[in-house]
C-alpha positions as a Markdown table, in Angstrom:
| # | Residue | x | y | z |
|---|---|---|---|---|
| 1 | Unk | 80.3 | 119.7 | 50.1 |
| 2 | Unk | 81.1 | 119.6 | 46.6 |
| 3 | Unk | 79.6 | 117.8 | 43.9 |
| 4 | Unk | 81.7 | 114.6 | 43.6 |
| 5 | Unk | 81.6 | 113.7 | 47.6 |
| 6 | Unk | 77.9 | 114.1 | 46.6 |
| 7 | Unk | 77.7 | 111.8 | 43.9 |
| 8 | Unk | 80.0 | 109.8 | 46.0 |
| 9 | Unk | 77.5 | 109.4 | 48.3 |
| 10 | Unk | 75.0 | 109.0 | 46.4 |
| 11 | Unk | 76.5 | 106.0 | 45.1 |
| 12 | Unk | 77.2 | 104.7 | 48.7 |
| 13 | Unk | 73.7 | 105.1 | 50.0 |
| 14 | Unk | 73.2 | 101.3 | 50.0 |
| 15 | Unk | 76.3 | 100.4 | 51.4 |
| 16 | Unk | 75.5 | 103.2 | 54.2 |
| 17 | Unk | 72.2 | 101.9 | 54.9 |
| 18 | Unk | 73.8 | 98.1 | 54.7 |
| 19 | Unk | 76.7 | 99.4 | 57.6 |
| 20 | Unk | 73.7 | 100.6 | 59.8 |
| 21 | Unk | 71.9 | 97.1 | 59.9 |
| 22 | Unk | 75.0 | 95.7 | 61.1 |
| 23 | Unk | 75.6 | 94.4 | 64.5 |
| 24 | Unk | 77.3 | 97.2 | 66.4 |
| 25 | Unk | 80.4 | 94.9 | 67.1 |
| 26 | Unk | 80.9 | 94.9 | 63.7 |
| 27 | Unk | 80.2 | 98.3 | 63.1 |
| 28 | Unk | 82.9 | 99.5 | 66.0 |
| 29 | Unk | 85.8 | 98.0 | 64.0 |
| 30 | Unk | 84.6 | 98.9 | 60.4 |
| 31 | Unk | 84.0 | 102.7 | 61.5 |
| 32 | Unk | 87.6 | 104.0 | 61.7 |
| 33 | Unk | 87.7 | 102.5 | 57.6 |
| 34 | Unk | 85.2 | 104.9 | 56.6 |
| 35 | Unk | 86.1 | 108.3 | 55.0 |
| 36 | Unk | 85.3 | 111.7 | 56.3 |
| 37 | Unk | 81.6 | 112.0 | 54.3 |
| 38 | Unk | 80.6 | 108.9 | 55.1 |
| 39 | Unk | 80.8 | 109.0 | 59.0 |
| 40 | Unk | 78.9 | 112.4 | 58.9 |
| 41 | Unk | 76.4 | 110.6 | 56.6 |
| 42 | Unk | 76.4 | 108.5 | 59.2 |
| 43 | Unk | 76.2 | 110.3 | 62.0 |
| 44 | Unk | 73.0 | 112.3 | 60.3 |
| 45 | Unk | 71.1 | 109.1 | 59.3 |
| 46 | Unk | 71.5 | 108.1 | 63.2 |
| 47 | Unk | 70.3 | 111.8 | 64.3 |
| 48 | Unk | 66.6 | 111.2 | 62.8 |
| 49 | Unk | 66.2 | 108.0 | 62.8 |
| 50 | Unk | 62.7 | 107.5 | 64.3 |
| 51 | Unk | 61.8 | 111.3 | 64.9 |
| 52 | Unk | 61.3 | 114.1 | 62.9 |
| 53 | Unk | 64.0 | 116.9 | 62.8 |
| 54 | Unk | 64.6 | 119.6 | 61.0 |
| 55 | Unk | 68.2 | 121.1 | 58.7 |
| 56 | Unk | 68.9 | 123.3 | 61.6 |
| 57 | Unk | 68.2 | 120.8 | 64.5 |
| 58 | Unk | 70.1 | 117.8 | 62.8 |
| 59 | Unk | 72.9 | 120.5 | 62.1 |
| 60 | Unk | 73.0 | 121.1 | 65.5 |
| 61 | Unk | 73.1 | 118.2 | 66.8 |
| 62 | Unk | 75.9 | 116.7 | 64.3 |
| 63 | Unk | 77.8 | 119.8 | 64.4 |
| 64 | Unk | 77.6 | 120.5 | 60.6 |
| 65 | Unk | 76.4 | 123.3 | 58.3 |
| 66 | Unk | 72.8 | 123.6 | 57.1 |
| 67 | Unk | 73.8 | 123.6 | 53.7 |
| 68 | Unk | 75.9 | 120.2 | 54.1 |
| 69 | Unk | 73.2 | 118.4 | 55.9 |
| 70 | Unk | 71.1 | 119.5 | 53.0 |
| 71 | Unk | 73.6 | 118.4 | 50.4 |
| 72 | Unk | 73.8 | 115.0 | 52.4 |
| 73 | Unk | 69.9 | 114.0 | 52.3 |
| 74 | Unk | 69.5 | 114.8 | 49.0 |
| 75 | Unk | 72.8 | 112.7 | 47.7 |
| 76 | Unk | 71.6 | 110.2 | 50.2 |
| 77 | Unk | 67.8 | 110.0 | 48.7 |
| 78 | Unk | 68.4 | 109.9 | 45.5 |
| 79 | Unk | 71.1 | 106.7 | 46.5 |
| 80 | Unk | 68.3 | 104.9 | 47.5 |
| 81 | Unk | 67.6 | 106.1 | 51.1 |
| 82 | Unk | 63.9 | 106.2 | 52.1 |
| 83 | Unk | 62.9 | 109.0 | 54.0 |
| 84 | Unk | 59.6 | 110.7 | 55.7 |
| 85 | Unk | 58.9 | 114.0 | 55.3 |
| 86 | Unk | 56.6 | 115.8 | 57.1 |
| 87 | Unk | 54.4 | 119.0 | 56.2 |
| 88 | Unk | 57.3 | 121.7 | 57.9 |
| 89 | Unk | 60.1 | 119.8 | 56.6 |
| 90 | Unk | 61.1 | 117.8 | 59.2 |
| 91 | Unk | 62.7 | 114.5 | 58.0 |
| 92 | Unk | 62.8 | 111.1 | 59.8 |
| 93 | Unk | 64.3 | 107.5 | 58.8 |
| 94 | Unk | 61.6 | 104.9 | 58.9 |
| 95 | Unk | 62.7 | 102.9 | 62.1 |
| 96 | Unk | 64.3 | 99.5 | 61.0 |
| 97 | Unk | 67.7 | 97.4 | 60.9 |
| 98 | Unk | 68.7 | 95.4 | 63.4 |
| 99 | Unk | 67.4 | 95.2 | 67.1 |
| 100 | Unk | 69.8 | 96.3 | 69.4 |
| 101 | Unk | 68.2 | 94.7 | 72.1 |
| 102 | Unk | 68.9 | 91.2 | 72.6 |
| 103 | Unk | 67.3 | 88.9 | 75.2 |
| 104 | Unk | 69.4 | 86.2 | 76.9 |
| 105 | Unk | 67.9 | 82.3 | 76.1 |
| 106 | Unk | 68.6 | 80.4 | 79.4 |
């Protein structure tokens, strides 16, 4: 990843974090408008959110390099992302946004 996707989403990181809170009805039909960077920044910030993982684990898991998962929590921290990290590295989201699971008021 080169510098300017980087700053790019750095600059993003509250209108990433913003798209996650959505409802996922919305979210299915804004997805396919997003750019390359920002669905993998995506798809890492859904990989840890409420657990601990580690470069090589969330790499694996999103199919990406080390390097660019890296490159995307940094950019994505210093947007304005809040994230745990733990004493080997691991990193996790704080658990949040919107509750997926809706009850039915009869």
């Amino acid at each position: 990843m080169d510098k300017v996707t980087a700053d790019k989403l750095t600059e993003l990181a509250p209108a990433i974090q913003q798209f996650l809170n959505l409802h996922p009805d919305e979210q299915a039909w804004l997805y396919p408008l997003l750019g390359r960077a920002e669905k993998r920044a995506i798809a890492v910030l859904e990989a840890i959110q409420g657990h601990y993982m580690s470069y090589e684990e969330i790499a694996a898991q999103t199919n990406s390099n080390i390097s660019t998962v890296k490159q995307i929590l940094n950019a994505l921290s210093n947007g304005g992302i809040n994230f745990n990290v733990n004493k080997t590295g691991r990193w996790t989201t704080p658990k949040g946004g919107r509750n997926r699971r809706l009850t039915k008021i009869e």
